[in-house]
TISELUM-605872 format. One record per atom (N, C-alpha, C, O): residue in one letter; y, z, x. Coordinates in steps of 0.05 Angstrom, whole numbers, padded with zeros to 5 digits, always signed. Example, Ala and Ser with C-alpha at 12.3 -4.5 7.8 and 13.67 -1.06 7.14 Angstrom:
BEGIN
A-00114+00156+00264A-00090+00156+00246A-00066+00156+00264A-00066+00169+00285S-00045+00142+00257S-00021+00143+00273S+00001+00157+00258S+00023+00161+00268
***
This chain:
BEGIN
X+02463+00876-02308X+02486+00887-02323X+02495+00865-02343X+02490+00841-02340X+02507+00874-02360X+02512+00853-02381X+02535+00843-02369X+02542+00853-02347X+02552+00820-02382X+02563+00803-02373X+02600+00819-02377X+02605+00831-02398X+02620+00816-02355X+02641+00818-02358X+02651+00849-02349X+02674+00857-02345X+02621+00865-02347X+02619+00894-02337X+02605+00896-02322X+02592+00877-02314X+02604+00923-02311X+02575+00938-02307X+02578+00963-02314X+02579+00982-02298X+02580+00967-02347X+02571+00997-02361X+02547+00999-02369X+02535+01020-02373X+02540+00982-02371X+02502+00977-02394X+02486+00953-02379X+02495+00935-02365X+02459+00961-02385X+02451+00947-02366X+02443+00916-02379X+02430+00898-02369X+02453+00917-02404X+02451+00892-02425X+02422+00882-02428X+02426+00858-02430X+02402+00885-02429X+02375+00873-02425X+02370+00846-02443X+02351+00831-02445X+02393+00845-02452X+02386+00817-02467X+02410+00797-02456X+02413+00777-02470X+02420+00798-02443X+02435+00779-02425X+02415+00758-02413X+02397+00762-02396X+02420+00739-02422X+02398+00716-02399X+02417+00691-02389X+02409+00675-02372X+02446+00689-02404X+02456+00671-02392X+02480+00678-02363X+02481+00700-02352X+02494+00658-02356X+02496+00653-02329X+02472+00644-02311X+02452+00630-02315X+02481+00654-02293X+02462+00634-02261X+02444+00661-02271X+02448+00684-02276X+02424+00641-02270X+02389+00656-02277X+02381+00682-02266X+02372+00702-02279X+02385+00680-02243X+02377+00701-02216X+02402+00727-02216X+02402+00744-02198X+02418+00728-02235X+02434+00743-02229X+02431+00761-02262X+02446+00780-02263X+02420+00758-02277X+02412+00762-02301X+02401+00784-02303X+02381+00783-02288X+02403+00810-02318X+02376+00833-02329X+02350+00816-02346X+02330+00830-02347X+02348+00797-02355X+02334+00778-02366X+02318+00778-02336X+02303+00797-02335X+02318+00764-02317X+02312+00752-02287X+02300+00782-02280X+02275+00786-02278X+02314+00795-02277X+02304+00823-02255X+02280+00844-02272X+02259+00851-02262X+02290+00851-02298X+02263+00873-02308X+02241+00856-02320X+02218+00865-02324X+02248+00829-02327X+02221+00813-02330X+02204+00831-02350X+02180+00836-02346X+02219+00840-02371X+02206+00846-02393X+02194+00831-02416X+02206+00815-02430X+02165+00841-02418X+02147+00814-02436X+02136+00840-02458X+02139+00864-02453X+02124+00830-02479X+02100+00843-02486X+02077+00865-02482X+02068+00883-02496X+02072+00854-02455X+02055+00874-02437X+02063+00893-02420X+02047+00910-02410X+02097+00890-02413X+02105+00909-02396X+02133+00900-02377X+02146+00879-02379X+02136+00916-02366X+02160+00909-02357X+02162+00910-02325X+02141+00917-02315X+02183+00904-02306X+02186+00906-02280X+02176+00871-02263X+02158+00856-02272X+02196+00865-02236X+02188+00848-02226X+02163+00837-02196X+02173+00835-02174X+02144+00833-02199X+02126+00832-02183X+02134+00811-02161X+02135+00786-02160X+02138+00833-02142X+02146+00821-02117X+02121+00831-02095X+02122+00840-02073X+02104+00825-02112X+02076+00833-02093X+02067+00801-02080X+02082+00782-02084X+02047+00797-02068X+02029+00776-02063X+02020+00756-02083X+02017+00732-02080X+02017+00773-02106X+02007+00765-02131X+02035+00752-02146X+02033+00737-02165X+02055+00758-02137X+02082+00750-02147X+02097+00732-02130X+02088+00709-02124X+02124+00741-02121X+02138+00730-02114X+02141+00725-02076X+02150+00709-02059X+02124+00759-02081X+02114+00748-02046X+02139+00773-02030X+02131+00784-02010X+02164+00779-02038X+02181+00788-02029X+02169+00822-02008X+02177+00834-01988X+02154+00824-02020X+02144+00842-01998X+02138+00838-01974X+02137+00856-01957X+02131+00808-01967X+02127+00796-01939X+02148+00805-01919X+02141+00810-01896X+02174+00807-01925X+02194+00808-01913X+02194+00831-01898X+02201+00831-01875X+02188+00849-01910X+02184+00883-01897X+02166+00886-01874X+02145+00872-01876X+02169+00900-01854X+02154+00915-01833X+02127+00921-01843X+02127+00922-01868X+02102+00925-01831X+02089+00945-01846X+02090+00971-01821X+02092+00966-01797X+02088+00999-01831X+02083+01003-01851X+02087+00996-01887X+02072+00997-01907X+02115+00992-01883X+02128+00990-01905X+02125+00976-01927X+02134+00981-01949X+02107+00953-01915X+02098+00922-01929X+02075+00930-01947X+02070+00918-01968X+02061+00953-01936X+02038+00959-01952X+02039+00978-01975X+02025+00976-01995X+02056+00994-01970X+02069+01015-01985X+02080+01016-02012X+02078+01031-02031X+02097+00989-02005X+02115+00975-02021X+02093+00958-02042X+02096+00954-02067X+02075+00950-02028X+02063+00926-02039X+02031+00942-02065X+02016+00929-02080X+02034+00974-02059X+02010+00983-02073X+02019+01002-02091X+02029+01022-02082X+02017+01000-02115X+02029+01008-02142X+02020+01035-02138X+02032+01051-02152X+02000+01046-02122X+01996+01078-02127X+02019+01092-02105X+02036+01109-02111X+02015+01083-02083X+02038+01094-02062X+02069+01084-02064X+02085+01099-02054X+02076+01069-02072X+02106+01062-02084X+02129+01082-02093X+02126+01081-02118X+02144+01095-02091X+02164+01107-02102X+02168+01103-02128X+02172+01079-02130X+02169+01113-02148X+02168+01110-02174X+02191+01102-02173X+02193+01082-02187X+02214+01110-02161X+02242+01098-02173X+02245+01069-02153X+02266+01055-02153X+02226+01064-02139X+02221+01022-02136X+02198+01018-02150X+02193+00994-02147X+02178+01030-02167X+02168+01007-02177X+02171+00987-02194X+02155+00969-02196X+02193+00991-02208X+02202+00969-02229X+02213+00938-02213X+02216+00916-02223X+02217+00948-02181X+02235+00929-02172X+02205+00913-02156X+02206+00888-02152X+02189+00924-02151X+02166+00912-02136X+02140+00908-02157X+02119+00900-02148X+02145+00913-02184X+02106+00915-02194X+02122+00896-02227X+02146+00898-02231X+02110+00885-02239X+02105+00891-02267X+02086+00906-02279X+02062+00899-02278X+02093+00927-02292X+02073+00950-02307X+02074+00950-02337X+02094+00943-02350X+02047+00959-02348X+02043+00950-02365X+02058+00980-02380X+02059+01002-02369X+02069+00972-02408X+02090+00996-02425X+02064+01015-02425X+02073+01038-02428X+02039+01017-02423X+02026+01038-02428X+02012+01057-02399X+01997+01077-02395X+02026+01036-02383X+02021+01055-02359X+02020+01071-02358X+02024+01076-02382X+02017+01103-02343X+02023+01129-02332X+02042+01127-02321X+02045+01105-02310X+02057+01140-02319X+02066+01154-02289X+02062+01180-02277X+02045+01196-02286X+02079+01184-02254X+02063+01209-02248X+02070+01238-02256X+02060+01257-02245X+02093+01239-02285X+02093+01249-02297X+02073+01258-02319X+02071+01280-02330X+02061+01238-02322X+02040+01244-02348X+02050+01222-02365X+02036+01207-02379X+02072+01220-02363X+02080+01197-02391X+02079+01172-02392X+02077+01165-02368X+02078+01154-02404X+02077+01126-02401X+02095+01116-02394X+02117+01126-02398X+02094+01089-02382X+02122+01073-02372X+02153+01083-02394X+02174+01096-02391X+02137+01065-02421X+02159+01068-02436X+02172+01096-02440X+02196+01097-02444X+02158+01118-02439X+02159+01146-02454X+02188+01157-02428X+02207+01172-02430X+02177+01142-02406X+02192+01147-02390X+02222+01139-02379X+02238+01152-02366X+02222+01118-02387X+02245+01095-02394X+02270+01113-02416X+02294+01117-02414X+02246+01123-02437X+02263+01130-02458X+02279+01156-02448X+02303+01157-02453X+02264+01182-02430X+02262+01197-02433X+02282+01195-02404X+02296+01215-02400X+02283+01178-02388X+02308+01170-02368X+02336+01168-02381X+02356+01179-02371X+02337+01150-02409X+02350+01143-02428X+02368+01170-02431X+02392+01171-02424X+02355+01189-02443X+02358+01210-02455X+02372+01230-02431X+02386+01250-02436X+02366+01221-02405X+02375+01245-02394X+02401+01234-02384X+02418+01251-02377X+02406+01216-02383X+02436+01204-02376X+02447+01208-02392X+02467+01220-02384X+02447+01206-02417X+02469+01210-02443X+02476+01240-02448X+02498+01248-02456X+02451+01256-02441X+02458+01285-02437X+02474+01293-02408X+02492+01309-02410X+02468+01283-02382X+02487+01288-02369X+02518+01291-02370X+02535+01309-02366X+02519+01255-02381X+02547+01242-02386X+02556+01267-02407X+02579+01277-02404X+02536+01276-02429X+02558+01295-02451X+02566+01314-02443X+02587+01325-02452X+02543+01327-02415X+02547+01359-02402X+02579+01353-02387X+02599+01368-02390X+02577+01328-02372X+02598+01327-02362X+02625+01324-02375X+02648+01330-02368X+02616+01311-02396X+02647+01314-02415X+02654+01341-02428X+02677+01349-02431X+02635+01353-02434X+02649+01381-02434X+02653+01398-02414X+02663+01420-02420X+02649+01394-02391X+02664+01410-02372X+02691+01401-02368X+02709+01416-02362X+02691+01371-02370X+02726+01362-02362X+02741+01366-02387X+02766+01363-02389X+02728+01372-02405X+02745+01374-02433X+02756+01404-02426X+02780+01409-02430X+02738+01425-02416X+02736+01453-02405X+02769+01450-02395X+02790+01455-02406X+02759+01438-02368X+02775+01442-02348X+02807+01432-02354X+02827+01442-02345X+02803+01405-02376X+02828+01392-02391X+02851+01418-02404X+02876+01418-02405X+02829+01438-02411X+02853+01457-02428X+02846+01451-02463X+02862+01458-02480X+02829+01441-02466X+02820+01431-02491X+02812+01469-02504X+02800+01485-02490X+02819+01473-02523X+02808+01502-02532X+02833+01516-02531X+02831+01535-02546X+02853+01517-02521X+02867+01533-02513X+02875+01555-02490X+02883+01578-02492X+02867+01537-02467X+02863+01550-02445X+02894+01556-02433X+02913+01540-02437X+02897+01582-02415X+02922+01574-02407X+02917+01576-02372X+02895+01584-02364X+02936+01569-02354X+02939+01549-02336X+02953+01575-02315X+02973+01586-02324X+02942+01584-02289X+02962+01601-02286X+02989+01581-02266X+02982+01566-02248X+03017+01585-02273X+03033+01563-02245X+03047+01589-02242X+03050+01607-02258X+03057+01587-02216X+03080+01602-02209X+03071+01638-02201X+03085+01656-02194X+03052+01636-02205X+03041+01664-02209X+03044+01675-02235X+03044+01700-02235X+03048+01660-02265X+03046+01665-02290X+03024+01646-02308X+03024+01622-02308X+03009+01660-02319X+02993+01649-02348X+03013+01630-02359X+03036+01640-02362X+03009+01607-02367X+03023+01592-02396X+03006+01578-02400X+02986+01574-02385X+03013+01567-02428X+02994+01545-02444X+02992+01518-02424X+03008+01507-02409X+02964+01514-02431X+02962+01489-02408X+02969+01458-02426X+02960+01447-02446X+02987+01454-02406X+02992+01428-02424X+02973+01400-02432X+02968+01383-02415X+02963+01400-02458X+02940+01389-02460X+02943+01358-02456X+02926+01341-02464X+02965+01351-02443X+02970+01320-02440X+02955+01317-02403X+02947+01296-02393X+02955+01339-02390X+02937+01336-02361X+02910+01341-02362X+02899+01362-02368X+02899+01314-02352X+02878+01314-02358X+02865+01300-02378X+02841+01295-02374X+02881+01288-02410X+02874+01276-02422X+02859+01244-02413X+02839+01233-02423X+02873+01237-02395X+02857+01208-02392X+02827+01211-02383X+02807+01199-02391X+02829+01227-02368X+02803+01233-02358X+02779+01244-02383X+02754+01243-02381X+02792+01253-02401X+02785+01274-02420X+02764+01238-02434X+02741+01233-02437X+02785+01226-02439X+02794+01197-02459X+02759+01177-02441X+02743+01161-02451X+02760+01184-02424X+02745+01161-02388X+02721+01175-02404X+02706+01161-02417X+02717+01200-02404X+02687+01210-02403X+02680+01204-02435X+02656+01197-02436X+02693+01205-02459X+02689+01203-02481X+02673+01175-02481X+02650+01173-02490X+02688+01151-02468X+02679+01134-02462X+02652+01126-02456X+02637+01112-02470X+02646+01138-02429X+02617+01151-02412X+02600+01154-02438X+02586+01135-02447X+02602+01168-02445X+02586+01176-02470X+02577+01154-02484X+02556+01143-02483X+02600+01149-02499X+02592+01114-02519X+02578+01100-02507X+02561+01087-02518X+02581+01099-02481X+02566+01070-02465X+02536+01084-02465X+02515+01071-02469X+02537+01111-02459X+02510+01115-02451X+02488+01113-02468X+02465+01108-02463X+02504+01119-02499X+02495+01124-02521X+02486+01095-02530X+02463+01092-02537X+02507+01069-02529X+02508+01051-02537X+02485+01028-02511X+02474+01007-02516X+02487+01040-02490X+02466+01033-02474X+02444+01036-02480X+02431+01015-02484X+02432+01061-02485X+02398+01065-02498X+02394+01059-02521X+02372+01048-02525X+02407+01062-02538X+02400+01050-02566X+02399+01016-02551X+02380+01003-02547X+02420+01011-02548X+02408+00979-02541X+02391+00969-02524X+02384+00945-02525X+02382+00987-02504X+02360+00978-02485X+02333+00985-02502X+02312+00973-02501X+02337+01001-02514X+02307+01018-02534X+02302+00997-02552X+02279+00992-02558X+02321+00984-02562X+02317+00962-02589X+02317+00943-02579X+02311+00927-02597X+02320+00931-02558X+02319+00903-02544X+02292+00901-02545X+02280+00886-02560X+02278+00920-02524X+02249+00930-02509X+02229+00931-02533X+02205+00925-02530X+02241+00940-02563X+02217+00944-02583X+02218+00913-02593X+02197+00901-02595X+02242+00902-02598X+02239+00876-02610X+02229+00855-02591X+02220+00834-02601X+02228+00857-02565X+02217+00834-02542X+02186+00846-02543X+02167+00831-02543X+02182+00873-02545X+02152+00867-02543X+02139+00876-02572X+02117+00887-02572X+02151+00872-02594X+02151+00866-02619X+02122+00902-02624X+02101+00903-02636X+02136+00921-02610X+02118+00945-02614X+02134+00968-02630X+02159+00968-02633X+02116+00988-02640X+02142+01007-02652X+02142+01020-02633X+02127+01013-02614X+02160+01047-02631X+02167+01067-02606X+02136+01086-02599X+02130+01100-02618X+02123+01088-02583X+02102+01101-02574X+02102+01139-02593X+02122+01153-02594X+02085+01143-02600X+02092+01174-02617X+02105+01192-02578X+02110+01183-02556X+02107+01217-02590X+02118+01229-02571X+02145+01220-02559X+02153+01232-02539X+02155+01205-02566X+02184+01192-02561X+02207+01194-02579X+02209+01187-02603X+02224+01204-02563X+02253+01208-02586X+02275+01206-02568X+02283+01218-02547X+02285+01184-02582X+02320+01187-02569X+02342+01202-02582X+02359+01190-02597X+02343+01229-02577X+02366+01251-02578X+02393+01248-02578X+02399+01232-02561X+02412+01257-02592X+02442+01257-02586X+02455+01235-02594X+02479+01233-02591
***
């Protein structure tokens, strides 16, 4: 996470204590991204049980949502979507910023935003558009970050591995 938060995951943060850094953990280069905590790496897979040690430790059986934390992969990998590391990154990108907006329009919904009215008392009246605003104000927020998150993780990732965006790739919204 970048420094002073945790809204974004800052990928170009490298200062402070080393080990505590997004610089340190996605170990993004040229060739690819994620940290190899295999045999071939850092070894941290030792620590596990096996089964679990082996599992962990083989890029085909791995959980897609740990292999970034156990492998470095190369941006043109597969996954088991069909898409490539990056395509997938992006397309992760993409679906958080659309959540965060789905969800802001439902609390905007529920805020009374539009002209909704409110039933109290066992009567309809105008809903007072001051309940609910902060929340309304929180998710708007959500948004910027998420927005301001992928564009900055997308442009960090093209300028560190000095590539243009893979075709089939678009960041939406």
């Amino acid at each position: 996470m970048a420094t002073g938060h945790h809204y974004g995951p800052g990928p170009w943060v490298s200062q402070g204590r080393p080990d505590w850094t997004p610089v340190y953990y996605h170990r993004a280069d040229t060739l690819g991204i994620g940290f190899d905590r295999t045999a071939n790496g850092s070894n941290a897979v030792e620590q596990y049980f096996s089964p679990l040690r082996e599992r962990l430790a083989n890029r085909d059986s791995i959980a897609e949502n740990l292999l970034l934390f156990f492998h470095h992969v190369r941006w043109t990998d597969r996954m088991r979507s069909g898409r490539t590391v990056w395509e997938e990154m992006v397309a992760h990108y993409n679906a958080g910023v659309d959540s965060v907006k789905s969800m802001e329009a439902r609390v905007e919904w529920r805020a009374g935003i539009g002209g909704r009215r409110t039933l109290r008392r066992g009567r309809l009246v105008p809903h007072d558009p001051g309940e609910g605003s902060d929340v309304v104000a929180r998710c708007g927020a959500a948004v910027f970050r998420a927005v301001f998150s992928r564009a900055d993780s997308v442009t960090v990732r093209t300028a560190r591995a000095s590539v243009v965006v893979l075709s089939g790739t678009s960041m939406s919204g």
